[in-house]
C-alpha positions as CSV (number, residue, x, y, z in Angstrom):
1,X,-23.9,-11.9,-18.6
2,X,-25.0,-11.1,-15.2
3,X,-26.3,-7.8,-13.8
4,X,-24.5,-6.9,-10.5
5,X,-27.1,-5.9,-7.8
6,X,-25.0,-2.9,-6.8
7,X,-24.2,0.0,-8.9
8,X,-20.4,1.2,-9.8
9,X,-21.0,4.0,-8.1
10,X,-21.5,2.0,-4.8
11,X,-18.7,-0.7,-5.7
12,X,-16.7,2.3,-6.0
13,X,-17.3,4.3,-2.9
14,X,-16.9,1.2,-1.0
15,X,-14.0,0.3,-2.1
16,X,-13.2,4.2,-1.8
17,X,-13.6,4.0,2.5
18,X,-11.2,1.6,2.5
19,X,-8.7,2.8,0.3
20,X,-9.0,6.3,1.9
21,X,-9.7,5.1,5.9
22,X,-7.3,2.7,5.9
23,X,-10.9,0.3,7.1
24,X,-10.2,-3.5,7.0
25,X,-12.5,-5.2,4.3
26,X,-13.5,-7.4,7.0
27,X,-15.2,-4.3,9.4
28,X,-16.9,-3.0,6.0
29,X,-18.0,-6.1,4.7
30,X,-19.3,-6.7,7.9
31,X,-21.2,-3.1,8.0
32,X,-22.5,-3.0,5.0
33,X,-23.7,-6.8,4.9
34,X,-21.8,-7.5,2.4
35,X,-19.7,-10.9,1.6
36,X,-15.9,-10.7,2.4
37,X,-15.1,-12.3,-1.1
38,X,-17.2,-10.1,-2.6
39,X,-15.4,-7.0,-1.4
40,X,-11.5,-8.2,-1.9
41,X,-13.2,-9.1,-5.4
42,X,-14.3,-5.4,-5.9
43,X,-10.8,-3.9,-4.1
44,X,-8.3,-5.9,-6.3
45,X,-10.7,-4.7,-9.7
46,X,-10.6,-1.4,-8.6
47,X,-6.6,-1.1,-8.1
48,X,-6.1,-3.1,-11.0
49,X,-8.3,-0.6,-13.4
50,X,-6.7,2.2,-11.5
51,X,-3.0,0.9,-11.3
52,X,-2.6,1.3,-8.0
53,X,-0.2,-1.8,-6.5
54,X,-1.4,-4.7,-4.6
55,X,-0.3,-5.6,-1.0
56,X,2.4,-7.8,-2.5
57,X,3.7,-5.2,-4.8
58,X,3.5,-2.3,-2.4
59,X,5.5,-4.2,0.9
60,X,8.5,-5.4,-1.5
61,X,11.6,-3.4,-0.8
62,X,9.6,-1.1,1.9
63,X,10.7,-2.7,5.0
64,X,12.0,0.3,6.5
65,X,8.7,2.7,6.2
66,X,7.4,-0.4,7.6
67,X,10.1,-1.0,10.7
68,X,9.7,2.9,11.6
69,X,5.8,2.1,11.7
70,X,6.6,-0.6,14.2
71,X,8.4,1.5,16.1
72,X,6.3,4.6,16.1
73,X,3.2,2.1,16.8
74,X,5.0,0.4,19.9
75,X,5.8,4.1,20.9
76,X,2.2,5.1,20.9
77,X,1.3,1.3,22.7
78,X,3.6,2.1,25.2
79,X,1.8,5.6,26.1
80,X,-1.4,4.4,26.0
81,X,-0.4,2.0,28.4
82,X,1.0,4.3,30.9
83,X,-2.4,6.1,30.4
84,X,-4.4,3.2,31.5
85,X,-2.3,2.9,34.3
86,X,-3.0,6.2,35.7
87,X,-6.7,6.1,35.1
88,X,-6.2,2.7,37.1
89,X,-4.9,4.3,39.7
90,X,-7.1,7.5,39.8
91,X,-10.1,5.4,39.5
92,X,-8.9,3.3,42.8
93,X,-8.1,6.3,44.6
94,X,-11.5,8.1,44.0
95,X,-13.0,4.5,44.6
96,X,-11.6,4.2,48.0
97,X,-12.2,8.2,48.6
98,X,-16.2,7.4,48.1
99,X,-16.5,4.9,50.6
């Protein structure tokens, strides 16, 4: 048998930070140097020792939490875009003000 090079107490707070920080596996694997593989590996272990659901399990029959998220999340889009716009137009004006 093989001896892991990291401890369970780091497979497990890593695992943790995503769980908990909603952080893709991809920005943590890529943080921590750590292979992408490697870290699904350690997720899908940890939920399956834990019973917590996979992905597949946890979207079936959920649709509608997930069509209010859409619609709260193209809410927030759609004020963050009016933001942008303003600072657009505050930055021109103060642009043109300066010269």
């Amino acid at each position: 048998m093989r001896k892991s090079k990291y401890s369970k107490e780091f497979k497990d707070s890593t695992v943790q930070l995503i769980l908990n920080n909603n952080e893709s596996v991809v920005k943590v694997a890529q943080d921590l140097d750590l292979n992408e593989k490697t870290l699904y590996h350690w997720v899908t272990t940890y939920k399956k020792a834990h019973n917590i659901p996979t992905r597949e399990a946890r979207y079936t029959g959920n649709n509608e939490s997930i069509e209010v998220e859409v619609k709260r999340l193209r809410r927030e889009l759609k004020i963050a875009k009016e933001e942008r716009d303003i600072l657009k137009k505050a930055t021109a004006y103060f642009a043109k003000e300066t010269l």
